[in-house]
Biopython code that builds the backbone (N, CA, C, O; Angstrom):
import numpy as np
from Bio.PDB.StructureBuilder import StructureBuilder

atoms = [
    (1, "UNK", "N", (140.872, 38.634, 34.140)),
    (1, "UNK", "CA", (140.396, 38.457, 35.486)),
    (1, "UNK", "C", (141.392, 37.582, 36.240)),
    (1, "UNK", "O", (141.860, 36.527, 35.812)),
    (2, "UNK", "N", (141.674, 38.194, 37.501)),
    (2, "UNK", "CA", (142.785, 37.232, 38.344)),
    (2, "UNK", "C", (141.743, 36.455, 39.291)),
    (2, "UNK", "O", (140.541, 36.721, 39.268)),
    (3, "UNK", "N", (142.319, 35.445, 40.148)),
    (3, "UNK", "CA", (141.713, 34.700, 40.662)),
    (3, "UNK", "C", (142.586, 34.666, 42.042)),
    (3, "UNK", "O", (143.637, 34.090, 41.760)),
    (4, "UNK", "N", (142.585, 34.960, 43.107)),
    (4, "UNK", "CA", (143.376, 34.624, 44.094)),
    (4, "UNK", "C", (142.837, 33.854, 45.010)),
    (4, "UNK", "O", (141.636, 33.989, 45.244)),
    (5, "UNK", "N", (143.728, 32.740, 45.824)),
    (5, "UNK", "CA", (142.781, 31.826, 46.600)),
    (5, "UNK", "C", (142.425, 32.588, 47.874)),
    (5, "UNK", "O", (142.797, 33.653, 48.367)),
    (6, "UNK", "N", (141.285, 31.324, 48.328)),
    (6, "UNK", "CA", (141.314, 31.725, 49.551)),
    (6, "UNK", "C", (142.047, 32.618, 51.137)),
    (6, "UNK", "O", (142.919, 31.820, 51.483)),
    (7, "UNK", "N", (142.067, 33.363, 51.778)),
    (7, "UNK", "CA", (142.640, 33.706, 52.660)),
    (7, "UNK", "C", (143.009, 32.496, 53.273)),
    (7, "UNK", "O", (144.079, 32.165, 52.764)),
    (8, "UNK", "N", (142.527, 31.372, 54.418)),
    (8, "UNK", "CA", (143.122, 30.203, 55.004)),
    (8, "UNK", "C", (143.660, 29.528, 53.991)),
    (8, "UNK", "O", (143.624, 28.320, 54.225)),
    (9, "UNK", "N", (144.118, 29.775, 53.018)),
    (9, "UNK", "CA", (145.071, 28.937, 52.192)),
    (9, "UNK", "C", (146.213, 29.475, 51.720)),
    (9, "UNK", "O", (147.136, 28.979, 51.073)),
    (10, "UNK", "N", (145.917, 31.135, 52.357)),
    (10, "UNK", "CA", (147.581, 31.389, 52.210)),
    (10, "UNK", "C", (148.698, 31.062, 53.382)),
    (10, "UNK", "O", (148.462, 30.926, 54.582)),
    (11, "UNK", "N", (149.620, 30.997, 52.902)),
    (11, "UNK", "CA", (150.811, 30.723, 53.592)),
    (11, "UNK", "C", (150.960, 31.702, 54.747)),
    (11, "UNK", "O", (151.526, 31.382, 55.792)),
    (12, "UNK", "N", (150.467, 32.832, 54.543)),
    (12, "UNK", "CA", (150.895, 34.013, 55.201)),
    (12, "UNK", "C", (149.361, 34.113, 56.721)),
    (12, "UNK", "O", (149.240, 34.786, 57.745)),
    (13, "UNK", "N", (148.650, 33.220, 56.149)),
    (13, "UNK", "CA", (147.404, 33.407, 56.880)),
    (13, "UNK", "C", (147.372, 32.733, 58.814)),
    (13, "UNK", "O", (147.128, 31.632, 59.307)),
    (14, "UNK", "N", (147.605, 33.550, 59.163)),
    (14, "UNK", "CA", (147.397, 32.907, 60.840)),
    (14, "UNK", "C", (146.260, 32.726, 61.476)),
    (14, "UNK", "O", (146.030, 33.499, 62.406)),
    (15, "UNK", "N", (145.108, 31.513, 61.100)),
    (15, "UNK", "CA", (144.655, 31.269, 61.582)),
    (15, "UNK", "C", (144.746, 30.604, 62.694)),
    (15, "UNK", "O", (144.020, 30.712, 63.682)),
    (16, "UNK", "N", (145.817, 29.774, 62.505)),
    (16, "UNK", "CA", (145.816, 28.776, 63.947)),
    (16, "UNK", "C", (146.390, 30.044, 65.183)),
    (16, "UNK", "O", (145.766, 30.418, 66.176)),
    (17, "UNK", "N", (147.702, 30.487, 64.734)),
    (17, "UNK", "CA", (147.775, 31.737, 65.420)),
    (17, "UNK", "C", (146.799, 32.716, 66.071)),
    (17, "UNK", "O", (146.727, 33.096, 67.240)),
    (18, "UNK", "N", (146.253, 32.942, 65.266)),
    (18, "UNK", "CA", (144.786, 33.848, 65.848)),
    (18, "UNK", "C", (144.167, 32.830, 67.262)),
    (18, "UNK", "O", (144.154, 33.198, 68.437)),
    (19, "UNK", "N", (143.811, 31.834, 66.864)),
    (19, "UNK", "CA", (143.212, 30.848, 67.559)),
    (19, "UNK", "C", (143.936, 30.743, 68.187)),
    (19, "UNK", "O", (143.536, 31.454, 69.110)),
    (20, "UNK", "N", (145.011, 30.289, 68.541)),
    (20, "UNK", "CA", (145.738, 30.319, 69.989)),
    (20, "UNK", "C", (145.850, 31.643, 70.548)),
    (20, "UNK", "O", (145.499, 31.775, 71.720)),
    (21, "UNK", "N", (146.356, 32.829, 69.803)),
    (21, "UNK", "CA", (146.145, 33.747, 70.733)),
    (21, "UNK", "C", (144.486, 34.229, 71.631)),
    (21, "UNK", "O", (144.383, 34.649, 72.783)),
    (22, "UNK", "N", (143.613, 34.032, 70.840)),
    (22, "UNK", "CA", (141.994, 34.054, 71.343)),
    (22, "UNK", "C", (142.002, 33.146, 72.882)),
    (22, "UNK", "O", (141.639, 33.537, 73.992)),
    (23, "UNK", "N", (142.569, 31.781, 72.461)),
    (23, "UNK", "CA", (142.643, 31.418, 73.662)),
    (23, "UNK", "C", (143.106, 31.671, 75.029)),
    (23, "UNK", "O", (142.489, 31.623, 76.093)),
    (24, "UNK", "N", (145.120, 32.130, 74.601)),
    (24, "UNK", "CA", (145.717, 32.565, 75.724)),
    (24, "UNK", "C", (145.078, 33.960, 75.917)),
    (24, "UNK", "O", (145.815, 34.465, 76.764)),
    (25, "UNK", "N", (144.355, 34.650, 75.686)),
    (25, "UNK", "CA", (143.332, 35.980, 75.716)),
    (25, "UNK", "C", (142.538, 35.865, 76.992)),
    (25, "UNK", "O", (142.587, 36.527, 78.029)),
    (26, "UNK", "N", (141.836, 34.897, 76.649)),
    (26, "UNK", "CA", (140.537, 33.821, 77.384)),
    (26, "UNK", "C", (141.425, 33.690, 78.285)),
    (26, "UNK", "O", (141.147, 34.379, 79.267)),
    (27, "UNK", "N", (142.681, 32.924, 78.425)),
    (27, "UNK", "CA", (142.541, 32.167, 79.534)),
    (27, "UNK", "C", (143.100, 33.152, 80.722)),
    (27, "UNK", "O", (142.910, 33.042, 81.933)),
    (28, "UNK", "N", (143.877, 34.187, 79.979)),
    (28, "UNK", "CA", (144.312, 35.511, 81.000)),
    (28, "UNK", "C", (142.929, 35.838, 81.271)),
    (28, "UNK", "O", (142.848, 35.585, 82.473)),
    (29, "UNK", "N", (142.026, 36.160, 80.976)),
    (29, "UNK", "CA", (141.167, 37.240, 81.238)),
    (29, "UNK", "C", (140.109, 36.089, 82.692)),
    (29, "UNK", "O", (139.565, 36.542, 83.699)),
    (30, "UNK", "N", (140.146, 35.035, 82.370)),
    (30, "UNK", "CA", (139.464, 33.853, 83.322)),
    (30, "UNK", "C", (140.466, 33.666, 84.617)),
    (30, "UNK", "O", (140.049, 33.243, 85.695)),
    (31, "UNK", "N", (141.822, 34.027, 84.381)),
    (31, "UNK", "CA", (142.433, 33.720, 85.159)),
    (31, "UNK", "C", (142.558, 35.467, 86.133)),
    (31, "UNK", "O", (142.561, 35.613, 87.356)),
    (32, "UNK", "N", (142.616, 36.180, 85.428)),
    (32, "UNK", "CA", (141.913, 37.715, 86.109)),
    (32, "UNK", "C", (140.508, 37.642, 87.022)),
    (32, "UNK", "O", (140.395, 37.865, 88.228)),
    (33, "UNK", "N", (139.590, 37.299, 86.164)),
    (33, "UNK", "CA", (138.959, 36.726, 87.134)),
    (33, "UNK", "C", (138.476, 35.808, 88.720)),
    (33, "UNK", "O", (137.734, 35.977, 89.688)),
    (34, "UNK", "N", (139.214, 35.038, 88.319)),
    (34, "UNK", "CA", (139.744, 34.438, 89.468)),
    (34, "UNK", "C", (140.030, 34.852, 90.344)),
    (34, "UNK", "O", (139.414, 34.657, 91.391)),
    (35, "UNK", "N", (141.231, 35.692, 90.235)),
    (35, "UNK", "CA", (142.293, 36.126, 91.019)),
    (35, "UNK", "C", (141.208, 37.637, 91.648)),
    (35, "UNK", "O", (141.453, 38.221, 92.703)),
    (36, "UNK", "N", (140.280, 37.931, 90.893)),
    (36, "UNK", "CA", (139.460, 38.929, 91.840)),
    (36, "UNK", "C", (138.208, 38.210, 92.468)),
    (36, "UNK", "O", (137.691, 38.572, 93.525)),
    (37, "UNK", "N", (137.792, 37.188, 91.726)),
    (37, "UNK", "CA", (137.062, 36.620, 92.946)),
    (37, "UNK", "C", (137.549, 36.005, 94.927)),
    (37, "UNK", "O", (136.921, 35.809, 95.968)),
    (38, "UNK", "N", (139.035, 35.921, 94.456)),
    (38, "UNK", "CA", (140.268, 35.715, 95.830)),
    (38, "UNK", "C", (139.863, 36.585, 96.723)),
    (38, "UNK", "O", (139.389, 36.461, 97.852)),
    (39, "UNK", "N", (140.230, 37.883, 95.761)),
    (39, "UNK", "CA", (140.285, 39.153, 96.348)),
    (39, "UNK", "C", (138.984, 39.435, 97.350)),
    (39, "UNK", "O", (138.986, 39.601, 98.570)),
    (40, "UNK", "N", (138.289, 39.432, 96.762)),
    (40, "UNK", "CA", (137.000, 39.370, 97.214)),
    (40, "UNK", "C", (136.560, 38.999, 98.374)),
    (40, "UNK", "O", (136.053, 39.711, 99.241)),
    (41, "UNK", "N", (136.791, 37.674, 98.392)),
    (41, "UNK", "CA", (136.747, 36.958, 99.242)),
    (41, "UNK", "C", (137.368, 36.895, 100.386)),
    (41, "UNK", "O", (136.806, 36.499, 101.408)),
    (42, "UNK", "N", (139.091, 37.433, 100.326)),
    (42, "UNK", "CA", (139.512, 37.880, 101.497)),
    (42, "UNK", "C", (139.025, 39.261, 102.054)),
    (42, "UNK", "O", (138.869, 39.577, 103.234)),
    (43, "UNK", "N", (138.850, 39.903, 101.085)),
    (43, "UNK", "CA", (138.540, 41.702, 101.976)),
    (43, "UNK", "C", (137.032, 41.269, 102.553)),
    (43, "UNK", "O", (136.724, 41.615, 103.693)),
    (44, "UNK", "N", (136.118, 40.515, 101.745)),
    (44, "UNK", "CA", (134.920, 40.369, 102.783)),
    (44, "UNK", "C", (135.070, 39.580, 104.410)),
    (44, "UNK", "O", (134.247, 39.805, 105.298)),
    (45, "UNK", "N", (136.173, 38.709, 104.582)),
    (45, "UNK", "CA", (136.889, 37.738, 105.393)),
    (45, "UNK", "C", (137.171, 38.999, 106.476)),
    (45, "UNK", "O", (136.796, 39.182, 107.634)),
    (46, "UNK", "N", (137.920, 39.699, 105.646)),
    (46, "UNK", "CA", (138.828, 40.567, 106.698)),
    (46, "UNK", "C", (137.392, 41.952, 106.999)),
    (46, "UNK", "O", (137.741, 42.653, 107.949)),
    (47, "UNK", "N", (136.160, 42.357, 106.485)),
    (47, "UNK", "CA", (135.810, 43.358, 107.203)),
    (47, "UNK", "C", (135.201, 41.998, 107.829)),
    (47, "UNK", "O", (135.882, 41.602, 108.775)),
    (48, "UNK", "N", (133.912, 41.065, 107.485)),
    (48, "UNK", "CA", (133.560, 40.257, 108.805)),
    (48, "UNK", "C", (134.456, 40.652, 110.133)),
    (48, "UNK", "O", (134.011, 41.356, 111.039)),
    (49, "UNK", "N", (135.791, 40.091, 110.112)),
    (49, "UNK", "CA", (136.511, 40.105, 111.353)),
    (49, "UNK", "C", (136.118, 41.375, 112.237)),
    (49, "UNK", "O", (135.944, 41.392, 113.456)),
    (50, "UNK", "N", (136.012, 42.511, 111.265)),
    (50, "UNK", "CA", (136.609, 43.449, 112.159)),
    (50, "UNK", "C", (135.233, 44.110, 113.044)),
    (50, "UNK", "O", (135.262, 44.924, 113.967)),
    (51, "UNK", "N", (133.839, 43.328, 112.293)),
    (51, "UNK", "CA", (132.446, 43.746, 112.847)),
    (51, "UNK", "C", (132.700, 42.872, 114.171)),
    (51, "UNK", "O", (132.102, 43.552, 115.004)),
    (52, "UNK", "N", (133.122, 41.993, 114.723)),
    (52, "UNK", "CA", (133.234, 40.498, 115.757)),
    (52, "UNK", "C", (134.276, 41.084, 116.161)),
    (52, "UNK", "O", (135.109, 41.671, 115.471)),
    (53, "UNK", "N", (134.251, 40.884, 117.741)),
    (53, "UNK", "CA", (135.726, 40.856, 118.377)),
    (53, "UNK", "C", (136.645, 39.472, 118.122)),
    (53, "UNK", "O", (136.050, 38.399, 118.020)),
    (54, "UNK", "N", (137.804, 39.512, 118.042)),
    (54, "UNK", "CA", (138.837, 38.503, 117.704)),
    (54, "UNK", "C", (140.252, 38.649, 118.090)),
    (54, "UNK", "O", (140.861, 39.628, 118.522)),
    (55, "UNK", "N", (140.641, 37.412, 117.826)),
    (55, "UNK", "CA", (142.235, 37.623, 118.469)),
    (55, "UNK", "C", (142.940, 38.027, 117.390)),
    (55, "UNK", "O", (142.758, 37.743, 116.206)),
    (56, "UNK", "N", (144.041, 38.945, 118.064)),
    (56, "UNK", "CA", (145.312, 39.333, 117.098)),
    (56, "UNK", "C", (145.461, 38.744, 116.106)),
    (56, "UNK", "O", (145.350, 39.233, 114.982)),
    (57, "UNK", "N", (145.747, 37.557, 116.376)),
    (57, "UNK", "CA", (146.424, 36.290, 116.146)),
    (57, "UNK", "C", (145.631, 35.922, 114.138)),
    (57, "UNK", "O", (146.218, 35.769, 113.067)),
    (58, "UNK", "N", (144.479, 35.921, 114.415)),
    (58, "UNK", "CA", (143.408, 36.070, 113.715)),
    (58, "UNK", "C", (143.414, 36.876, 112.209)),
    (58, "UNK", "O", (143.245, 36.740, 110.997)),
    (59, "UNK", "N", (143.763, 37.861, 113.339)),
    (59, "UNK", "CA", (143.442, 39.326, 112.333)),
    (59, "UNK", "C", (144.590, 39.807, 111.252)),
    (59, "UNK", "O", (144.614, 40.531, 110.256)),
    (60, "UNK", "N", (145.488, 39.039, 111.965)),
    (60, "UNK", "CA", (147.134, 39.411, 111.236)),
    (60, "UNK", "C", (146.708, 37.943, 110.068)),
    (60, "UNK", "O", (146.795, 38.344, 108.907)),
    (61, "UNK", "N", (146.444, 36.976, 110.112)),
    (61, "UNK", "CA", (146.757, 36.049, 109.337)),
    (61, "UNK", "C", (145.465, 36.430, 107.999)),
    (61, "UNK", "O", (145.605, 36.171, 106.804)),
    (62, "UNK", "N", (144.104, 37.181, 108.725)),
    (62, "UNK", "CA", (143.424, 37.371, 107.595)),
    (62, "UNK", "C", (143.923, 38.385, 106.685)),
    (62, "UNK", "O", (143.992, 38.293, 105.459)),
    (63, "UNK", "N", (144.286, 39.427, 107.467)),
    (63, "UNK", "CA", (145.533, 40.537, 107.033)),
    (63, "UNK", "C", (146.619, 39.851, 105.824)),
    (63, "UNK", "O", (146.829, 40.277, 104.688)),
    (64, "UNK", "N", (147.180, 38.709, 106.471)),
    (64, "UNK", "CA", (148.075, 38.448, 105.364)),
    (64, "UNK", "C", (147.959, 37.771, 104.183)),
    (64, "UNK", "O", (148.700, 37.807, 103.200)),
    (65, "UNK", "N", (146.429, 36.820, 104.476)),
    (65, "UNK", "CA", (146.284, 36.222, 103.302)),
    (65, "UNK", "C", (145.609, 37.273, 102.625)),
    (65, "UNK", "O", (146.226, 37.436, 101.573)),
    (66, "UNK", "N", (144.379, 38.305, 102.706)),
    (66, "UNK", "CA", (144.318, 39.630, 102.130)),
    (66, "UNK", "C", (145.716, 40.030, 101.220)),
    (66, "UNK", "O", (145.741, 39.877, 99.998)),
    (67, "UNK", "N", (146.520, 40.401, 101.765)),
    (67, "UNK", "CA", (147.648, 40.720, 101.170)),
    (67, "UNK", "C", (148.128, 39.944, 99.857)),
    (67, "UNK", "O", (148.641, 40.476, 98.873)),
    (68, "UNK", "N", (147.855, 38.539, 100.037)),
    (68, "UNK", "CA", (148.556, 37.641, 99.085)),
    (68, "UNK", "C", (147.847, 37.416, 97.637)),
    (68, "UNK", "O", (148.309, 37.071, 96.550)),
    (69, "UNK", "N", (146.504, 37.759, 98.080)),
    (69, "UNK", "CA", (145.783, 37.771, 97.276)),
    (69, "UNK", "C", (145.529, 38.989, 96.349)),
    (69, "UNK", "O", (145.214, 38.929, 95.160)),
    (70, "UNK", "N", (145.739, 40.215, 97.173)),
    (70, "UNK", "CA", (145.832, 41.535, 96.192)),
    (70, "UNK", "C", (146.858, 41.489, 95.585)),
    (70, "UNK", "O", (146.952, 42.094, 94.517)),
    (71, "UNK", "N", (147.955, 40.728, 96.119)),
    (71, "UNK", "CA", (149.517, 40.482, 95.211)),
    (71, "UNK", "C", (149.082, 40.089, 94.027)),
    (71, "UNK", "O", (148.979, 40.704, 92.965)),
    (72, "UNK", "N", (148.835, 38.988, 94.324)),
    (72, "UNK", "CA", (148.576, 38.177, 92.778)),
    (72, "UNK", "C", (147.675, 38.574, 91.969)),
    (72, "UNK", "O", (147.834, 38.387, 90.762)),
    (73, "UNK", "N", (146.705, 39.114, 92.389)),
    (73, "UNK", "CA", (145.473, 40.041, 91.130)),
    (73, "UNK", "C", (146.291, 40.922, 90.878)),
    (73, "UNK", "O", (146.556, 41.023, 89.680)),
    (74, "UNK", "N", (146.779, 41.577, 91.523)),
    (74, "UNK", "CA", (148.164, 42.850, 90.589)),
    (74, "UNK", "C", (149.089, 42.165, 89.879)),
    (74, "UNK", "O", (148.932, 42.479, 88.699)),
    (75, "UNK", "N", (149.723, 41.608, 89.963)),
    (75, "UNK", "CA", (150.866, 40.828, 89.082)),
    (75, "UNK", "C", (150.002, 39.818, 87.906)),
    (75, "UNK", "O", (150.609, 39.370, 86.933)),
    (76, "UNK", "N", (148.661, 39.558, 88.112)),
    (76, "UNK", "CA", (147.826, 39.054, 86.894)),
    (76, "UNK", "C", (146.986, 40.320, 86.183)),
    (76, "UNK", "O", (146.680, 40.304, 84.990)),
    (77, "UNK", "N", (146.649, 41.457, 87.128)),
    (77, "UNK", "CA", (146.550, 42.345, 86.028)),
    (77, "UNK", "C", (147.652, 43.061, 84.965)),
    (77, "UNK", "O", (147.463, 43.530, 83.843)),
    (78, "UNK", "N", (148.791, 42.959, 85.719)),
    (78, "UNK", "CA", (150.222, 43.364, 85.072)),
    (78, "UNK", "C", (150.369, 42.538, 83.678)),
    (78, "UNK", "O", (150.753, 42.891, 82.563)),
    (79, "UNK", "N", (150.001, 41.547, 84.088)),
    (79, "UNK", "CA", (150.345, 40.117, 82.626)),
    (79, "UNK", "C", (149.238, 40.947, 81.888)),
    (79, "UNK", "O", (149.937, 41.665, 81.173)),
    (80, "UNK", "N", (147.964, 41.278, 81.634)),
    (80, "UNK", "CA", (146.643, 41.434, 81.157)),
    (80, "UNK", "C", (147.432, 43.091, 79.998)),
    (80, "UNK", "O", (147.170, 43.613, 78.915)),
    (81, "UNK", "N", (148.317, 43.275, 80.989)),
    (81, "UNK", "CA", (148.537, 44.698, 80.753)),
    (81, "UNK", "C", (148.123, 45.801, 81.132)),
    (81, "UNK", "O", (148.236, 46.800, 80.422)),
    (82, "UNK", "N", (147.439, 45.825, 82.603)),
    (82, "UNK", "CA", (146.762, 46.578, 82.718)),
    (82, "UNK", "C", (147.608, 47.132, 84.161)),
    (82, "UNK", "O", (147.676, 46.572, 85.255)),
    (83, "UNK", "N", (148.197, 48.410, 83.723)),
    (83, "UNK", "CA", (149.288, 48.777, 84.393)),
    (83, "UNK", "C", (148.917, 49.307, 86.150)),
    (83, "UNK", "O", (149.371, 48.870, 87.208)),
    (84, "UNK", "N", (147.776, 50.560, 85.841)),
    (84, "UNK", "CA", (147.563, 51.267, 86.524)),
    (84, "UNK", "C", (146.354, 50.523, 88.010)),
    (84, "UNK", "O", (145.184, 50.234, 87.759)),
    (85, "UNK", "N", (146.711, 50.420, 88.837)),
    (85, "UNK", "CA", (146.227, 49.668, 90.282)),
    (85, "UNK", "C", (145.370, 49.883, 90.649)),
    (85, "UNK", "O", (144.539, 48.995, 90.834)),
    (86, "UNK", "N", (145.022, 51.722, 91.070)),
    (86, "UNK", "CA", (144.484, 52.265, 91.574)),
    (86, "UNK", "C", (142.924, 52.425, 91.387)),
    (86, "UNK", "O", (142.199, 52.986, 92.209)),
    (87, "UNK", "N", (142.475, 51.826, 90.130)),
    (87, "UNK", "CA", (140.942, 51.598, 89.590)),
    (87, "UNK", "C", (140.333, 50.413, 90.446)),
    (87, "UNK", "O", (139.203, 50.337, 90.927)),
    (88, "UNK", "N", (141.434, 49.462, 90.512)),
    (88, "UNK", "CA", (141.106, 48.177, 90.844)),
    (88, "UNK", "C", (140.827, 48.638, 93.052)),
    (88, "UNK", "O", (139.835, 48.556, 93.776)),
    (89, "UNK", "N", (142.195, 49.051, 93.300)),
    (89, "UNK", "CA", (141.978, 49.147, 94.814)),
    (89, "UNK", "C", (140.567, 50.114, 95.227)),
    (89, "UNK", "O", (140.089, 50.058, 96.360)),
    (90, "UNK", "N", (139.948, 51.054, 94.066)),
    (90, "UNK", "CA", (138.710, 51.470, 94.960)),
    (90, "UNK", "C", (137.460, 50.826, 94.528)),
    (90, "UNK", "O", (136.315, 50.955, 94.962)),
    (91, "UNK", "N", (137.933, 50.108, 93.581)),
    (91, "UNK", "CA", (136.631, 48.885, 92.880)),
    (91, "UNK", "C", (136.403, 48.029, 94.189)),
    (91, "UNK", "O", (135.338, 47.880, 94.788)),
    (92, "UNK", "N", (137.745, 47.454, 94.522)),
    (92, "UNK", "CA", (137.568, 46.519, 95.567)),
    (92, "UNK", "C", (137.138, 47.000, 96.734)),
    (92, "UNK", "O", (136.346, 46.301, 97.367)),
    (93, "UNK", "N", (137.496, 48.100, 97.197)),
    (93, "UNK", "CA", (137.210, 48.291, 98.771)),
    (93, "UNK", "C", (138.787, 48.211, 98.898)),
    (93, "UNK", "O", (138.781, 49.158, 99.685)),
    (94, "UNK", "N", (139.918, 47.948, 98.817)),
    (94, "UNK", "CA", (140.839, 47.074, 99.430)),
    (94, "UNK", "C", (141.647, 48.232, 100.331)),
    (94, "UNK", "O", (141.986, 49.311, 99.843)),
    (95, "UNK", "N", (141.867, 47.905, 101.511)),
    (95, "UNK", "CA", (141.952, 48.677, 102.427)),
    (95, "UNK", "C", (143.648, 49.123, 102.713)),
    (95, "UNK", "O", (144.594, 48.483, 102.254)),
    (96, "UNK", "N", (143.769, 50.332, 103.554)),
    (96, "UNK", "CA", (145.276, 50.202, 103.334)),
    (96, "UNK", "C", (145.998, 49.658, 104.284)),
    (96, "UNK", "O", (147.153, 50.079, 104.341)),
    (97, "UNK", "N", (145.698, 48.872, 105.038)),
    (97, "UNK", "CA", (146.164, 47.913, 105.790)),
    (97, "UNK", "C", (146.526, 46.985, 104.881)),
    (97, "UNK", "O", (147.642, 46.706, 105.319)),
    (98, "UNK", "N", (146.398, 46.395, 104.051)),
    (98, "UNK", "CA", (146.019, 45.503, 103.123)),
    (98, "UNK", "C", (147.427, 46.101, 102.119)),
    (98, "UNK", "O", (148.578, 45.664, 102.092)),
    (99, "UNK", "N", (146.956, 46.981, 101.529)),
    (99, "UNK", "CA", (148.243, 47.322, 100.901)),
    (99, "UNK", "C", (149.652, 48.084, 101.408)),
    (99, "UNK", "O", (150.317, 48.747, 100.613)),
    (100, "UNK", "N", (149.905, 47.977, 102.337)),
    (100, "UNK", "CA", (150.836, 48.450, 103.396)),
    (100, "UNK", "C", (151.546, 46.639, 103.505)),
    (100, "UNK", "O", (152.767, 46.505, 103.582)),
    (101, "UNK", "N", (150.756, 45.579, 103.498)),
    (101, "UNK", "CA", (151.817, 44.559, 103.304)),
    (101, "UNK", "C", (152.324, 43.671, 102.060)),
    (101, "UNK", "O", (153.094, 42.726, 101.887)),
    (102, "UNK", "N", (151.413, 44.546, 101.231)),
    (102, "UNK", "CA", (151.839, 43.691, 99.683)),
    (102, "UNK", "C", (153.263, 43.852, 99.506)),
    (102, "UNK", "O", (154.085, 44.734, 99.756)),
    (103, "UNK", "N", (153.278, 42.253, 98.791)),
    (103, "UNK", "CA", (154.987, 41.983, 98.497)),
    (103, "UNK", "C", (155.885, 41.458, 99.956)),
    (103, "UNK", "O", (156.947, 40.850, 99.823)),
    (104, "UNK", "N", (155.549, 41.644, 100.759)),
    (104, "UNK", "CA", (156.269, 41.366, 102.179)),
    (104, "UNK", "C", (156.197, 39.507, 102.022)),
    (104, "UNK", "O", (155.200, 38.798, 101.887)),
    (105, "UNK", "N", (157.627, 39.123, 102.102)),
    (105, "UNK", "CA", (157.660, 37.765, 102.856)),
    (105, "UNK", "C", (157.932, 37.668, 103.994)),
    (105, "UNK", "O", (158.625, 38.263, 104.819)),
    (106, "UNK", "N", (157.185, 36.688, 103.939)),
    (106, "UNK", "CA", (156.616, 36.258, 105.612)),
    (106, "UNK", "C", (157.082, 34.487, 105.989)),
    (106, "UNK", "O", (156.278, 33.678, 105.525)),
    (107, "UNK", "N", (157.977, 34.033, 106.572)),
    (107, "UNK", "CA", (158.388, 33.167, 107.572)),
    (107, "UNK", "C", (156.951, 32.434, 107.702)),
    (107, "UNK", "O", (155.879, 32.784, 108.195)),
    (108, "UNK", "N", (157.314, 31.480, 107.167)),
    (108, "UNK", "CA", (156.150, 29.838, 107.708)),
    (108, "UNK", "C", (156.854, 29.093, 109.134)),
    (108, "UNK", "O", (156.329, 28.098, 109.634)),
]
sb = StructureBuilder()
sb.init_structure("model")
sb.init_model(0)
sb.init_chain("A")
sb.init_seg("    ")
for serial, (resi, resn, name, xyz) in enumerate(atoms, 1):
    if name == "N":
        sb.init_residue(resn, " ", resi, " ")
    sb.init_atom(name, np.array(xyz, "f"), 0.0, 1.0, " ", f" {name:<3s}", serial, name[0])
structure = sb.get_structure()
């Protein structure tokens, strides 16, 4: 009869590994989150506006922070791995005004 030890006592065993990856897992998937609660929050920003009359002025800046925010939920779903956009833009509502300026820098 052989006896072999434990799994966490082999050399070869990645627990701590596992455990950090679980975490950086977590913390992408919280940080995905996030980044669609943004989202959210601007496209509801930007239809409000458009039920109310308002100035240009207004509408372009909700417009752009809209924009900044669908940026970054795409480039954090990209990290997640999750390649394809187009699930996410009719999940959201996100309008094509909205994506007509993603990626554009813009002068402070």
């Amino acid at each position: 009869m052989t006896v072999r030890p434990p799994r966490s006592l082999s050399p070869f065993h990645s627990g701590a590994l596992s455990a950090l990856e679980y975490e950086l897992l977590s913390e992408r998937a919280d940080a995905l989150g996030r980044h669609g609660l943004k989202v959210e929050k601007a496209i509801a920003a930007l239809q409000a506006l458009e039920r109310n009359e308002t100035t240009p002025e207004l509408r372009e800046r909700l417009l752009d922070d809209a924009a900044d925010a669908v940026w970054a939920f795409f480039i954090q779903r990209e990290i997640c791995g999750l390649r394809d956009s187009r699930d996410a833009v009719r999940r959201y509502g996100i309008p094509s005004q909205v994506m007509a300026r993603l990626g554009i820098v813009r002068r402070k």
